[in-house]
C-alpha positions as CSV (number, residue, x, y, z in Angstrom):
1,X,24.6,-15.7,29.0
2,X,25.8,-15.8,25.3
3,X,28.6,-13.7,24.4
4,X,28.9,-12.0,20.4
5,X,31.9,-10.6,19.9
6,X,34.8,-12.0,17.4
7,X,32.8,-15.3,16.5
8,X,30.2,-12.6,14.6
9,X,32.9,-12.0,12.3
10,X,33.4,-15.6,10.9
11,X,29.7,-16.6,10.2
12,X,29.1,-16.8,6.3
13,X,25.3,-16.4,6.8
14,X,22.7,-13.6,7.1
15,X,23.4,-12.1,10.9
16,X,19.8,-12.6,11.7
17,X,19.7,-16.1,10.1
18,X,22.7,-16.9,12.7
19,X,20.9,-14.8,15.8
20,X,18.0,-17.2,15.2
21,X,19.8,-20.3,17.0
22,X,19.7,-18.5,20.1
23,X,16.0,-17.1,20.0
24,X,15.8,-19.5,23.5
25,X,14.8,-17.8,26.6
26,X,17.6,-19.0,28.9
27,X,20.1,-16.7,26.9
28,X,19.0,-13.6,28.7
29,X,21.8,-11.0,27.2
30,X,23.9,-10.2,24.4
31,X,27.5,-8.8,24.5
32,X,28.4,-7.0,21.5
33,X,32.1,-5.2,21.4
34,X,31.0,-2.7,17.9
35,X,34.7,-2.4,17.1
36,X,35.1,-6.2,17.0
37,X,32.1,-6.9,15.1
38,X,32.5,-4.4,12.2
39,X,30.8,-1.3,14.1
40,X,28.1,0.3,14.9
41,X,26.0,-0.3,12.5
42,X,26.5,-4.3,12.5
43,X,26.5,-3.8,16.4
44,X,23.1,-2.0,16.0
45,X,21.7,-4.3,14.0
46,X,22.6,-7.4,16.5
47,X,21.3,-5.3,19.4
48,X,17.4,-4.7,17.7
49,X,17.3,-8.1,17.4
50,X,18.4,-8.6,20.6
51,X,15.9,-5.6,21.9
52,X,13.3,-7.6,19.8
53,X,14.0,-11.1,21.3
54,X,13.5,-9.1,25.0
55,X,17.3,-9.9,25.7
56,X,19.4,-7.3,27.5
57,X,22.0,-5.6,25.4
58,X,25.1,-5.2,26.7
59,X,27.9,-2.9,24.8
60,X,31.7,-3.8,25.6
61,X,34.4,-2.4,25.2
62,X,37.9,-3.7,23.8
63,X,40.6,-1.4,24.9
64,X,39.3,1.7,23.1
65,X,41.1,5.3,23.7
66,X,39.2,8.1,25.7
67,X,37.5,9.0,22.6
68,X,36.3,5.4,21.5
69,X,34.8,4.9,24.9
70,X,33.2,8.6,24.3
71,X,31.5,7.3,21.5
72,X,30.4,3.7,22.7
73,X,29.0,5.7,26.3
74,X,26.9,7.4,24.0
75,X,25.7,4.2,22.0
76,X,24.7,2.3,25.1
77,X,22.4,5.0,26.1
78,X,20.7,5.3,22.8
79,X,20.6,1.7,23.2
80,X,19.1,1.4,26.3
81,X,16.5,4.3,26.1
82,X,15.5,2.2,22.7
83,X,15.2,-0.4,24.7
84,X,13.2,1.2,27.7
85,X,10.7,2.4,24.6
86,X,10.6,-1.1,23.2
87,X,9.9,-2.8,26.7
88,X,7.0,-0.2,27.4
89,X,5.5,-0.7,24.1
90,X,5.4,-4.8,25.0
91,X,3.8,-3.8,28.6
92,X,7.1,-5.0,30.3
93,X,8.8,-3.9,33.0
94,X,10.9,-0.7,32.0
95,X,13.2,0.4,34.7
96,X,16.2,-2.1,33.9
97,X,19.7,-1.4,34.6
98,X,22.3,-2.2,32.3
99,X,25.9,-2.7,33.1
100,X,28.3,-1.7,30.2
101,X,31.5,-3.2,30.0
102,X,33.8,-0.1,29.6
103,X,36.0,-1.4,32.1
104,X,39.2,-1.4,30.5
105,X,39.5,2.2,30.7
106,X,41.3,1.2,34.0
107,X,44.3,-0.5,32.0
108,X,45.8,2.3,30.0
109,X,48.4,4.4,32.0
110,X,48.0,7.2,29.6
111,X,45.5,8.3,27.2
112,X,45.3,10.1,24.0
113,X,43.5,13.0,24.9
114,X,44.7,15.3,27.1
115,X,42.0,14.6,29.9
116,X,40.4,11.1,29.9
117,X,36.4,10.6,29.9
118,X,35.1,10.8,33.5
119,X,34.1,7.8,35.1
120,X,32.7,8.1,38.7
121,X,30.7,5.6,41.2
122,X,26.5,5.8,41.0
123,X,25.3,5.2,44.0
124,X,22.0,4.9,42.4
125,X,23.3,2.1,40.1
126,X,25.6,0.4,43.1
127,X,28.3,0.2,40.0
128,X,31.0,2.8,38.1
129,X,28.8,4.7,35.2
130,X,30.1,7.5,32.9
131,X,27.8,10.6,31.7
132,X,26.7,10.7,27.9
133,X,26.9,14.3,28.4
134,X,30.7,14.3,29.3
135,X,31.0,11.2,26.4
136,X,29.7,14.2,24.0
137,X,31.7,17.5,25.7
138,X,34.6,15.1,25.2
139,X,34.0,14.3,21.6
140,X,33.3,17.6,20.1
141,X,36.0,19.7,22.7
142,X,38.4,17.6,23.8
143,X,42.2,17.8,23.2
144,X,44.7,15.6,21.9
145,X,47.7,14.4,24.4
146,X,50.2,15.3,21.8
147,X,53.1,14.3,23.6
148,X,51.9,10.4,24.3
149,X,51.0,10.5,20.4
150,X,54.2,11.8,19.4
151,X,56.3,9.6,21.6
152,X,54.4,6.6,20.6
153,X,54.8,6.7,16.6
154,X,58.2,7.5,17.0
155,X,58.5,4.5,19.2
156,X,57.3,2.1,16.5
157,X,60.4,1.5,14.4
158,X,60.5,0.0,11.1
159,X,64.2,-1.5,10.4
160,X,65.3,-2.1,6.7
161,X,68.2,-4.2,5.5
162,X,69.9,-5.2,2.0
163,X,69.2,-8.8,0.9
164,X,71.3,-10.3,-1.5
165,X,69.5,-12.5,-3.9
166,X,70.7,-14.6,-7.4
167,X,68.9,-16.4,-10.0
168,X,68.8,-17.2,-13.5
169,X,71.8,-15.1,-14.0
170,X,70.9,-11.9,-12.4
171,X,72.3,-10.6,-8.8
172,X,69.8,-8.8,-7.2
173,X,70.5,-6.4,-3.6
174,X,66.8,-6.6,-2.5
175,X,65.9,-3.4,-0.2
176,X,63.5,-5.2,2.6
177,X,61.9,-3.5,5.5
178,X,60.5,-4.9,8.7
179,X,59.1,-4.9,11.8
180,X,57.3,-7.3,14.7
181,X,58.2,-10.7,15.9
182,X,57.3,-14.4,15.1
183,X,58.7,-17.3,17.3
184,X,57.2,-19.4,15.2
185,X,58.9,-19.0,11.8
186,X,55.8,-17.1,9.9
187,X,55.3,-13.6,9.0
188,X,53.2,-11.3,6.8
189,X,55.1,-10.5,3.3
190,X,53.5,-7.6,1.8
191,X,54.4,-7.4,-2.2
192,X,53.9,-3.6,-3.8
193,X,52.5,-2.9,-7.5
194,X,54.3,-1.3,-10.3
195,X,56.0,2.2,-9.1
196,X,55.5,1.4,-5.9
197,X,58.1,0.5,-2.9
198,X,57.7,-1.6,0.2
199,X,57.0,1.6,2.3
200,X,53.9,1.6,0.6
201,X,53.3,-0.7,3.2
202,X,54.6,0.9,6.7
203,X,51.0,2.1,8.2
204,X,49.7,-1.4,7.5
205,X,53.1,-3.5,8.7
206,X,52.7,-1.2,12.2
207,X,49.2,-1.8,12.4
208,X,49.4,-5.3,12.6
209,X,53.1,-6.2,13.7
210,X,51.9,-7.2,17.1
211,X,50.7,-10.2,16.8
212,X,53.2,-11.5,14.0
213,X,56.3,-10.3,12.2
214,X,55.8,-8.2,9.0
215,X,58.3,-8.1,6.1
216,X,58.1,-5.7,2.8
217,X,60.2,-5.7,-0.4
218,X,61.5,-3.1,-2.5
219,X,60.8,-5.6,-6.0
220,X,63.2,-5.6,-8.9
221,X,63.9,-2.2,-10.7
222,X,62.0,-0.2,-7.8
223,X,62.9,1.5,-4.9
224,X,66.2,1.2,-3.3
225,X,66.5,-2.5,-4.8
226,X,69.4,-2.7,-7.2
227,X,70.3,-5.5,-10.3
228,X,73.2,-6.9,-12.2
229,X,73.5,-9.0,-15.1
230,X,75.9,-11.6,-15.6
231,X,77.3,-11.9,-18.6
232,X,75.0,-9.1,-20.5
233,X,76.4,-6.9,-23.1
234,X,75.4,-3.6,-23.9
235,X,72.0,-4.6,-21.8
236,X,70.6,-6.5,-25.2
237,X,70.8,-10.1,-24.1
238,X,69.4,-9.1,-20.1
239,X,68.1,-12.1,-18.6
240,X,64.4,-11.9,-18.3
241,X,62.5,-10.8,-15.2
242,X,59.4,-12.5,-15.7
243,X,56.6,-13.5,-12.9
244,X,58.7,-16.8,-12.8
245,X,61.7,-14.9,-12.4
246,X,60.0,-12.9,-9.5
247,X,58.6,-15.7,-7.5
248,X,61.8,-17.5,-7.9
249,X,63.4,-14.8,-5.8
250,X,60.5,-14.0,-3.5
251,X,61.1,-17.9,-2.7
252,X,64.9,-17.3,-2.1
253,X,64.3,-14.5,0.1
254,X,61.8,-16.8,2.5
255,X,64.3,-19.5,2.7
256,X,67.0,-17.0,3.7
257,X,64.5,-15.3,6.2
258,X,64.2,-18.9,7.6
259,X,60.2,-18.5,6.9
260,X,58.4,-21.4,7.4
261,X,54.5,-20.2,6.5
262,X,54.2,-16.9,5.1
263,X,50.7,-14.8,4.5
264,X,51.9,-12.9,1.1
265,X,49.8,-9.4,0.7
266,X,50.0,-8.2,-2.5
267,X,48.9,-5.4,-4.6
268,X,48.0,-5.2,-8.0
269,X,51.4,-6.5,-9.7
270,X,52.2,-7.2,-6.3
271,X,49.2,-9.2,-6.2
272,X,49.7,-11.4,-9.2
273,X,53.1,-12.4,-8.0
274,X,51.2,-13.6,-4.8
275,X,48.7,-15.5,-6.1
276,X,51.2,-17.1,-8.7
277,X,53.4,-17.9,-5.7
278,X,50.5,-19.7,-3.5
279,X,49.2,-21.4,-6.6
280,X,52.8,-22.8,-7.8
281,X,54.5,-22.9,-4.3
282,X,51.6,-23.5,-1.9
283,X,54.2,-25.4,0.3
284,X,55.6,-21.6,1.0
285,X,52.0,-19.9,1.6
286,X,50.2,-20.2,4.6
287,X,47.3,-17.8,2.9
288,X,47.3,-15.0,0.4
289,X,45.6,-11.8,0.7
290,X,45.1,-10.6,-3.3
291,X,44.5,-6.7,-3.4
292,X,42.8,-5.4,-6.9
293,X,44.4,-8.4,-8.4
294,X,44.3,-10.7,-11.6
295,X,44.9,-14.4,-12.9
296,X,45.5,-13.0,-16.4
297,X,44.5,-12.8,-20.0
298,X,42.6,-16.1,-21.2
299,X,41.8,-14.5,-24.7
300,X,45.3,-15.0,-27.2
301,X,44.3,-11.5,-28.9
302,X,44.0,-9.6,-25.5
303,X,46.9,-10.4,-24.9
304,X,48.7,-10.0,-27.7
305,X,47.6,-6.3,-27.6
306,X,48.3,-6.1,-24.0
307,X,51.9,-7.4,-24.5
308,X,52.2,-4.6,-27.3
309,X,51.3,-1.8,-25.0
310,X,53.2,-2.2,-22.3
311,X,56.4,-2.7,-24.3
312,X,55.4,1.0,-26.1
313,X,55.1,2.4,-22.7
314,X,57.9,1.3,-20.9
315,X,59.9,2.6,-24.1
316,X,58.0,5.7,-23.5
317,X,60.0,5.6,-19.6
318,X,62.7,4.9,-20.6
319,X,62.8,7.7,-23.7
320,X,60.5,10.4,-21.8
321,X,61.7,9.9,-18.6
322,X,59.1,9.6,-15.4
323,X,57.4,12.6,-14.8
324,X,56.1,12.4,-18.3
325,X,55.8,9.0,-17.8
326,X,53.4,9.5,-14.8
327,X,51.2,11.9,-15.9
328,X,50.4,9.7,-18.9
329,X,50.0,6.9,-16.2
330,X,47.7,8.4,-14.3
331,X,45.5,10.0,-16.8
332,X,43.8,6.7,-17.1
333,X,40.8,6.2,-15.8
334,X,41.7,3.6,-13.2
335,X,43.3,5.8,-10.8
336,X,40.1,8.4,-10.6
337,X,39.5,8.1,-7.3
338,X,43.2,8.0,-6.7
339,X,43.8,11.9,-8.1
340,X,41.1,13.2,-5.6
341,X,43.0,11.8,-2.8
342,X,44.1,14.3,-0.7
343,X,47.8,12.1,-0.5
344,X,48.0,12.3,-4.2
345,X,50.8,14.5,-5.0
346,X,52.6,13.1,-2.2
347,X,52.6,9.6,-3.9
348,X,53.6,11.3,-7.0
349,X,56.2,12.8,-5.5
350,X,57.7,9.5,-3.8
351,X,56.8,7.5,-7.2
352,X,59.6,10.4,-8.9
353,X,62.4,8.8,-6.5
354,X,62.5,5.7,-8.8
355,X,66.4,6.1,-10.3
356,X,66.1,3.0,-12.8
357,X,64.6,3.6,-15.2
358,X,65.8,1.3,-17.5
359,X,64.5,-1.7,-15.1
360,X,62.0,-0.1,-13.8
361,X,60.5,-0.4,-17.9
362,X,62.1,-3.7,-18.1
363,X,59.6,-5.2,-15.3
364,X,56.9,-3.4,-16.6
365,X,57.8,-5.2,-20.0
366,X,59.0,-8.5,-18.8
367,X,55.9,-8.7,-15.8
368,X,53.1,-7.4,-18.6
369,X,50.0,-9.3,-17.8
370,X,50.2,-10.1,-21.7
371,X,53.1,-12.4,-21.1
372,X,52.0,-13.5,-17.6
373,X,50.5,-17.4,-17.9
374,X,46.7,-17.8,-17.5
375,X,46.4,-18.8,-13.6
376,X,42.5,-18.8,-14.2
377,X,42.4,-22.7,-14.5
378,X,44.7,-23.2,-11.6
379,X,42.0,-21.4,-9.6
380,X,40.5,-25.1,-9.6
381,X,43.5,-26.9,-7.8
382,X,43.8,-24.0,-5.0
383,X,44.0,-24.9,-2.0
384,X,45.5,-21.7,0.1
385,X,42.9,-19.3,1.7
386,X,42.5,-16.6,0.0
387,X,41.0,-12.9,0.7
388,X,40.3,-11.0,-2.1
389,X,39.8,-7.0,-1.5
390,X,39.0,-4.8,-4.1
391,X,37.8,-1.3,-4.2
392,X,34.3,-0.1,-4.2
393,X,35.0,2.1,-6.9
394,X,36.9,-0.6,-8.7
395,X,34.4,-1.7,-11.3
396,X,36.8,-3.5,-13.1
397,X,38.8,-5.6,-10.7
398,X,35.0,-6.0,-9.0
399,X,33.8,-8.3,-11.8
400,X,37.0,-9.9,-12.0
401,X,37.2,-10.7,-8.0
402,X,33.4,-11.7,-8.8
403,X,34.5,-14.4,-11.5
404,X,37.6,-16.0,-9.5
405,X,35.6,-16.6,-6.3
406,X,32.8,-18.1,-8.3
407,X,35.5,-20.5,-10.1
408,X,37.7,-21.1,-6.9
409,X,34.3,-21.9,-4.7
410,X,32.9,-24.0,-6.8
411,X,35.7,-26.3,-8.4
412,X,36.3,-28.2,-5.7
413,X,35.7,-29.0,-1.5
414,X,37.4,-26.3,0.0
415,X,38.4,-26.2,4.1
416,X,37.8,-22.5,3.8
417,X,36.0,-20.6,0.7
418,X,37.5,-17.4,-0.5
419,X,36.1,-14.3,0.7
420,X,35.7,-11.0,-1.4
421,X,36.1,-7.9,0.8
422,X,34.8,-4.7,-0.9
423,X,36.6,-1.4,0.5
424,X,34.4,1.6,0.5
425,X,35.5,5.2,-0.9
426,X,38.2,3.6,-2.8
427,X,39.1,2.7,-6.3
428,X,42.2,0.5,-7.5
429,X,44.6,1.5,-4.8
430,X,42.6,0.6,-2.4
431,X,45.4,0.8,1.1
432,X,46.4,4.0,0.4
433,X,42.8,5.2,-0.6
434,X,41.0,3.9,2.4
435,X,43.7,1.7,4.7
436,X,42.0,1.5,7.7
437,X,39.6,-0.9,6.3
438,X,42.4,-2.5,4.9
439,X,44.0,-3.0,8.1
440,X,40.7,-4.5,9.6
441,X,40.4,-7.3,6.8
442,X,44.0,-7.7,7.0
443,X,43.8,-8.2,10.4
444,X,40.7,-10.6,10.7
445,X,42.1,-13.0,7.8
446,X,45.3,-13.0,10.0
447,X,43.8,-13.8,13.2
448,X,41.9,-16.4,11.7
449,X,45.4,-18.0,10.7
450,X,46.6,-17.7,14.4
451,X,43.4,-19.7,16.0
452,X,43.8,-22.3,13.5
């Protein structure tokens, strides 16, 4: 028997092209966990071929709630009644019985609805079966165990800590926030955009703190992350906080963590200073997960004009103050999707907390993609992993996650080519838009680290 389950998720093929190695009639079945493999519709898939191949189709189950198992009870039986129709159409023998794997039911001590799915012994089957009918009553009635959900969250504590960092002249009290465990000195260091904060981050860093140890930064000028300048007067000759600058201290606060392989997350802004940092400082970077992210301006007039703007509007910050500032901001078309989200005025609201405001313009100033270098020729000497997720809405950061794979694949031998990821029903902010899927690439890249 062959079993499909995680190893789906790492083949860089066509499914079917992969399925076709095992077309041999001593594999008789075909495990297929849908919330491993990408869902039902990639599980599906597998399981026509599978149907088509005459091989049993199995559907297991990896430690899914009340309501998961609901939903997979009720995708084996569509399976196998396909498969009864399939096997009568080929003049086969029809009456085969199927034993799903929704055993691990057994291992949760509570559940999250207030009564679990009903499993009971068929004596017809010899073997524990649960009812597609109940799998649907369940699905459309049941009732949320409020209490076990309640407790839980609360249980999952984030801690947060003030990390003194200095370079180039400029004392910085860095607000960091974290949670899991690593015995092994690595961690996941997620990196926010521009008016963002590291708690951005919390759903993610919960979702996948544990299996590793996850670390987010309030950057310069945002948050609860405070500066002082040594030696400035009247704030005209401030040191610069450039992407050098930046990386610089994201460097200093690894070494202090005693990190010895990081996976950097970072978003937008965020995500420049993490591909700068693997690119530069690969020793540091395990692998880089770049979210609606760029290597820069190539053309001298773009980004003279670029430079130009973002010193007018973080003037405009600074002089307007940031309500004003942020309905200007997000006026543009970029963040479309982002106004019809239905956590939109809440992110507004926590983007208003921002107190410096004269930082706060400086880094959009100093950090301006016009005065970032060009990484674009760097691309050719990478030699991190990277993922690269972008929003399906994102037309813009689409063609440029397009053109850097196609220039980091093809420059040179690479253990591990770079991957695109394209989130659905988002646009440039893609983990707050849609982060479940977020979490699930996140995940995968990161687990990929572990078993290597």
């Amino acid at each position: 028997m062959v079993l499909f389950d995680e190893s789906i998720n790492y083949i860089r093929e066509n499914p079917l092209n992969f399925l076709q190695k095992y077309i041999h009639p001593g594999v008789a079945a075909v495990v297929i966990k849908p919330s491993v493999i990408g869902g039902f519709e990639n599980a599906a898939l597998i399981a026509r071929w599978a149907q088509q191949h005459d091989k049993m189709t199995v559907i297991s189950a990896a430690f899914e709630s009340s309501l998961g198992l609901s939903a997979f009870v009720q995708f084996a039986q569509h399976l196998d009644l396909e498969s009864a129709e399939m096997r009568k159409w080929m003049k086969k023998e029809t009456e085969i019985t199927v034993a799903h794997g929704f055993g691990t039911y057994k291992w949760f001590k509570e559940h999250v609805t207030a009564e679990p799915l009903n499993f009971h012994h068929s004596p017809d089957h010899g073997s524990v079966v649960a009812s597609a009918v109940d799998a649907g009553r369940l699905l459309q009635q049941g009732r949320l165990n409020s209490d076990v959900i309640v407790r839980n969250s609360i249980q999952e504590q984030v801690k947060d800590y003030q990390l003194p960092v200095d370079v180039d002249g400029i004392s910085v009290s860095l607000k960091v926030r974290e949670t899991g465990e690593s015995s092994d000195g690595t961690a996941v260091v997620f990196l926010h955009g521009f008016l963002g904060t590291g708690e951005d981050w919390t759903p993610i860093m919960k979702s996948v703190s544990g299996s590793t140890r996850c670390i987010a930064i309030d950057l310069p000028g945002h948050g609860e992350s405070t500066l002082r300048y040594h030696g400035s007067r009247n704030g005209l000759d401030r040191p610069n906080l450039s992407i050098e600058v930046m990386v610089d201290m994201l460097c200093k606060v690894l070494d202090y963590l005693a990190l010895k392989k990081v996976t950097l997350v970072g978003y937008s802004m965020g995500a420049r200073i993490a591909l700068y940092t693997a690119l530069k400082c690969s020793n540091k970077v395990e692998r880089a997960v770049i979210i609606s992210g760029s290597p820069g301006l190539i053309d001298t007039n773009a980004r003279t004009t670029r430079k130009a703007k973002d010193d007018f509007r973080a003037s405009m910050l600074i002089s307007n103050g940031l309500k004003r500032f942020l309905d200007t901001w997000y006026a543009e078309e970029l963040w479309t999707s982002l106004k019809i989200h239905p956590h939109f005025n809440q992110l507004v609201k926590n983007r208003l907390q921002h107190n410096d405001l004269h930082n706060l313009g400086k880094v959009l100033s100093d950090m301006s993609i016009g005065r970032q270098p060009s990484l674009w020729e760097d691309l050719k000497q990478n030699q991190v992993p990277l993922q690269i997720i972008v929003g399906g809405n994102d037309a813009k950061f689409k063609k440029i996650a397009n053109e850097m794979v196609s220039r980091l694949n093809s420059a040179h031998e690479v253990a591990e080519p770079a991957q695109i990821i394209e989130i659905p029903n988002a646009g440039h902010a893609v983990h707050i838009e849609n982060p479940l899927a977020v979490i699930s690439a996140v995940r995968q890249f990161i687990t990929r680290t572990n078993k290597n």
